[in-house]
C-alpha positions in Angstrom: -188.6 15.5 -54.7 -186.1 13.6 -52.6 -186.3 17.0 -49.9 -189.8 15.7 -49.4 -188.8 12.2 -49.0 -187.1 12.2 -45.4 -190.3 14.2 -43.8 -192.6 11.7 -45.2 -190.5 8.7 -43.7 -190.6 10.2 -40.3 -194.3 10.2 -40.4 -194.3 6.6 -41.7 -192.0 6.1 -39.1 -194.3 7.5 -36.1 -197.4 5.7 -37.4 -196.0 2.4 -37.2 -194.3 3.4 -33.6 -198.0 4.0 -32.8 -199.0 1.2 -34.3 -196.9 -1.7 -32.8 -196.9 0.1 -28.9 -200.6 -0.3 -29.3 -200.2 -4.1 -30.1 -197.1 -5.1 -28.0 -197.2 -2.7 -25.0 -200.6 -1.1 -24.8 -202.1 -5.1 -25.5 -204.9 -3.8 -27.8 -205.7 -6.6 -30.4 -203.8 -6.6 -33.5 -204.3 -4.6 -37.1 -205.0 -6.5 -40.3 -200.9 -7.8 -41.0 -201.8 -6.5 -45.0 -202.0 -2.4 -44.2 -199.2 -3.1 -41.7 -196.8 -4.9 -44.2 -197.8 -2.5 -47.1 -196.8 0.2 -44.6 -193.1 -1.7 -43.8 -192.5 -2.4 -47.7 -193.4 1.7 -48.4 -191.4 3.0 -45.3 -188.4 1.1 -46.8 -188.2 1.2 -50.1 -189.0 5.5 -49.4 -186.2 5.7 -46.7 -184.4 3.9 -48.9 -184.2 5.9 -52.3 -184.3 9.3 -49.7 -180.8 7.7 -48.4 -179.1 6.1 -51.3 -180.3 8.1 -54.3 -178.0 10.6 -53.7 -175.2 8.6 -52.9 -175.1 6.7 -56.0 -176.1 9.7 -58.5 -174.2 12.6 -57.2 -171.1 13.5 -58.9 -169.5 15.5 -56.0 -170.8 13.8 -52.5 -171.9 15.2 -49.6 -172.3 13.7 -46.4 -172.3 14.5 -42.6 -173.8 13.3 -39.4 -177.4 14.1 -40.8 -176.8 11.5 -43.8 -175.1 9.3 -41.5 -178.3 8.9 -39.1 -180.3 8.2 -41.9 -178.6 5.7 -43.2 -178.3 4.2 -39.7 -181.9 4.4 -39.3 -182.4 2.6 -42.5 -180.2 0.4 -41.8 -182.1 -0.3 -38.4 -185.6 -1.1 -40.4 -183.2 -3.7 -42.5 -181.6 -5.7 -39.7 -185.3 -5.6 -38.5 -187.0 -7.0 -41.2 -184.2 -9.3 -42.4 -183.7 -10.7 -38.8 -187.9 -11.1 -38.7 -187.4 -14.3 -41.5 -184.5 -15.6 -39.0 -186.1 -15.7 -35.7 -189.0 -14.1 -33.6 -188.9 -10.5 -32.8 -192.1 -9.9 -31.5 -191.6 -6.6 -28.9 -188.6 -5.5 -30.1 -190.6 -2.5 -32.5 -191.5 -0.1 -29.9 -188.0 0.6 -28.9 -186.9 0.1 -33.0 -188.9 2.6 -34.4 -188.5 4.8 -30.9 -185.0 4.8 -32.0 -185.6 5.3 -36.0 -187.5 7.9 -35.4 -185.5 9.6 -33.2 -182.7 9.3 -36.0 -184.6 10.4 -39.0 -185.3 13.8 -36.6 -181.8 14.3 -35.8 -180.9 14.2 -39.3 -183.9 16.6 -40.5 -182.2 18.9 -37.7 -178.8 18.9 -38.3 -177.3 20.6 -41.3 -176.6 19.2 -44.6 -173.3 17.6 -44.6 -170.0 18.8 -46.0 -168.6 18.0 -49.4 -166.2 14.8 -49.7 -162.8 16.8 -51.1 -161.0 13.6 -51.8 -160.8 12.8 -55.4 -164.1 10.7 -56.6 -164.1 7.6 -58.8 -165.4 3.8 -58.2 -162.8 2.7 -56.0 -163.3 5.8 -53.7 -166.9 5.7 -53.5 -167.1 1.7 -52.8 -164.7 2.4 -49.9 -167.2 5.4 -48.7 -170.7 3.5 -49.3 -168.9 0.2 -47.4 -167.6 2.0 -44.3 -170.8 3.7 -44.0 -172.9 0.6 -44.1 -170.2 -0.7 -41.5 -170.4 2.2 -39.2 -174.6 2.2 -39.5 -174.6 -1.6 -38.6 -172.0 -1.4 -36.1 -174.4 1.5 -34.3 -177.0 -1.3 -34.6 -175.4 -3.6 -32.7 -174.6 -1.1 -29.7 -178.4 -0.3 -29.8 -179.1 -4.2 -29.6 -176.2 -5.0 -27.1 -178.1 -1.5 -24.8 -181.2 -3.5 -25.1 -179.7 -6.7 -23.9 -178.1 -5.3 -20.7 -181.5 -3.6 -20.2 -183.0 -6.7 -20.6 -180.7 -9.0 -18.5 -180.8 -6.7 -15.3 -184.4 -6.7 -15.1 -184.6 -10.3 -15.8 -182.2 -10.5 -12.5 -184.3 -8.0 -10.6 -188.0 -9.8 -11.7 -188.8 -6.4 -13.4 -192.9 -5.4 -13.7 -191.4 -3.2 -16.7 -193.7 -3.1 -20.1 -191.1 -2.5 -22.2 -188.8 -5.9 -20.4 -191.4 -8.1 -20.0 -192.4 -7.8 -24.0 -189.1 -7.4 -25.5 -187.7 -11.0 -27.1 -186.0 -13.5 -25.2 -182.2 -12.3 -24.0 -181.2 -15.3 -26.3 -183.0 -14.1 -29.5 -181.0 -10.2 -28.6 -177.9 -12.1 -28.2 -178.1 -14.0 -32.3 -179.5 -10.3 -33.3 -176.4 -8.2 -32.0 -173.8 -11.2 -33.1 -175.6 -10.9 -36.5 -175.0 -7.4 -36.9 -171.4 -7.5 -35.3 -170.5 -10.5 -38.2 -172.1 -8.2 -41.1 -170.3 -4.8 -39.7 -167.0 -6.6 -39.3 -167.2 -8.1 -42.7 -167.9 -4.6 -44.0 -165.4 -2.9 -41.9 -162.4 -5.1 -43.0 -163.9 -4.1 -46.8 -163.6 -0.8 -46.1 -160.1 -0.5 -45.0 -158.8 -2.5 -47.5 -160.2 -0.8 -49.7 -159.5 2.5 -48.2 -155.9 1.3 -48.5 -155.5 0.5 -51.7 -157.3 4.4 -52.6 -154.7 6.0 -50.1 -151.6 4.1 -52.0 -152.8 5.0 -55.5 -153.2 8.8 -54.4 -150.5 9.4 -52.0 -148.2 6.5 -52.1 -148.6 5.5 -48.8 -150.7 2.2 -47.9 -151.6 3.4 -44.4 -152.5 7.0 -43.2 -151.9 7.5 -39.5 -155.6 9.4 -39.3 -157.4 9.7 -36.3 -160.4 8.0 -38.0 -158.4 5.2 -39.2 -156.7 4.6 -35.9 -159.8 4.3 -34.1 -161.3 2.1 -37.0 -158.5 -0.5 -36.7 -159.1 -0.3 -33.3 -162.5 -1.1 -34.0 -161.7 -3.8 -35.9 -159.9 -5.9 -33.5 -162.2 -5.6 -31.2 -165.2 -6.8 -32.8 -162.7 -9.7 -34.5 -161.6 -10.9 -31.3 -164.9 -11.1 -29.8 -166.1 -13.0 -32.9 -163.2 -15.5 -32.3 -163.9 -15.5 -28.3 -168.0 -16.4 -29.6 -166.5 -19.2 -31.3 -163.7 -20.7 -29.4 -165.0 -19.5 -25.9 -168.2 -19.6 -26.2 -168.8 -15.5 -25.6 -172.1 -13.9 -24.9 -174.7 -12.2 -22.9 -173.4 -9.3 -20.6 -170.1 -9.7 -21.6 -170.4 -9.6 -25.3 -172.7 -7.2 -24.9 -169.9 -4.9 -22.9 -167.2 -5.5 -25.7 -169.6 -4.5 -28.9 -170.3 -1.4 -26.8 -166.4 -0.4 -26.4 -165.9 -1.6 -30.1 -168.8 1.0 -30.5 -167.4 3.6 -28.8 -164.4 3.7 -30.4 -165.4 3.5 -33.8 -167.4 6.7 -32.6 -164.6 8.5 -31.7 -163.1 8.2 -35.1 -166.0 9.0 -37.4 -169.3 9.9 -35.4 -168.3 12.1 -32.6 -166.1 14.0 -34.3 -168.3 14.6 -37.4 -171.4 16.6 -35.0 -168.6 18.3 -32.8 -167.3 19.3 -36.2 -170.6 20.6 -38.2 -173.0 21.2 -34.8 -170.8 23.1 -32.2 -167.5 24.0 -34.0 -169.1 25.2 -37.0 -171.4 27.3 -34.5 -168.9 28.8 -32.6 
């Protein structure tokens, strides 16, 4: 059953791309909100068991860079609709579900991913399911902070663009990517405390010198300092923008990246 979820989701997925580019880019006159909404509310709570049902039931996990692009998709439609009760985000679907849809494909493409070998009980799995969320909403932000500088230098160049003219204000992008940098960071620091605590109880040592935890600590301080400078500085715009990408990129390097090189091309070769 849950094999036939993830196909299902894509389709849900392209519909309402069709949908919303019809109404925000295209200018046709809007749908009835009900089959729209009942449409949002079935594409969730579907991506939603298709993503966390085996998670949470599994006995032995297994998870790879198709898994993870689900749950970063899913994660996507979250921010989305949680940020809709927060401010107005009218324009900002067609690149959304553009980008969800592109992620549910991926991970329809890619191979399953590889069994978790570590040993599995509560403590283990909270530190998994948290750095997980962390790493999806921190891939959220990059997408948000891509959409900002797209938005600022066609905002400086008085850009005819569809898609620059009909996204939200810079300013609405700007609360939307510091949103998802507060949440990720909040979930990040979680996850490697937690992830610390695992790593003393099974091999004595409180801090593994791992690539992927290297370049999550990394990670770490980057997005905290650039909380701090939003507070005390006043940071934003093209410059917060630049330092969530970095903060991106390296948090990339220690999970992401090295996950596809591992199951795509390595695997392959």
């Amino acid at each position: 059953m849950l094999t036939l979820l993830t196909p299902l989701t894509f389709l849900i997925y392209l519909l309402l791309g069709w949908h919303f580019c019809q109404i925000r880019l295209v200018g046709h006159s809007s749908a009835r909100r009900a089959p729209e909404q009942a449409l949002l509310l079935a594409v969730y709570f579907t991506h939603g068991a298709a993503v966390l049902l085996p998670i949470l039931s599994q006995q032995q996990l297994h998870f790879g860079a198709a898994e993870s692009l689900s749950l970063t998709a899913w994660l996507s439609l979250n921010v989305y609709l949680l940020g809709k009760l927060r401010w107005k985000l009218d324009g900002l679907e067609p690149p959304l579900f553009a980008f969800i849809a592109s992620f549910v494909l991926l991970s329809m493409i890619l191979p399953t991913g590889h069994a978790i070998s570590y040993a599995q009980n509560n403590l283990s799995r909270s530190h998994f399911l948290l750095a997980m969320l962390a790493q999806g909403l921190i891939v959220n932000a990059a997408a948000v902070a891509i959409l900002m500088r797209f938005s600022d230098k066609n905002l400086h160049h008085n850009s005819k663009k569809i898609l620059a003219r009909t996204l939200p204000p810079l300013l609405t992008l700007e609360k939307l990517l510091f949103s998802c940098v507060a949440t990720g960071f909040t979930l990040l620091t979680a996850a490697l405390i937690t992830g610390s605590i695992f790593s003393e109880q099974t091999s004595g040592l409180f801090f593994s010198f791992s690539h992927k935890t290297i370049f999550a600590l990394a990670s770490w301080v980057i997005f905290g300092t650039l909380l701090i400078g939003r507070v005390s500085h006043g940071w934003r715009g093209r410059f917060a923008a630049n330092w969530a990408l970095i903060g991106f990129g390296l948090l990339f390097l220690g999970y992401i990246g090295t996950r596809i090189a591992l199951e795509v091309f390595i695997s392959k070769g």
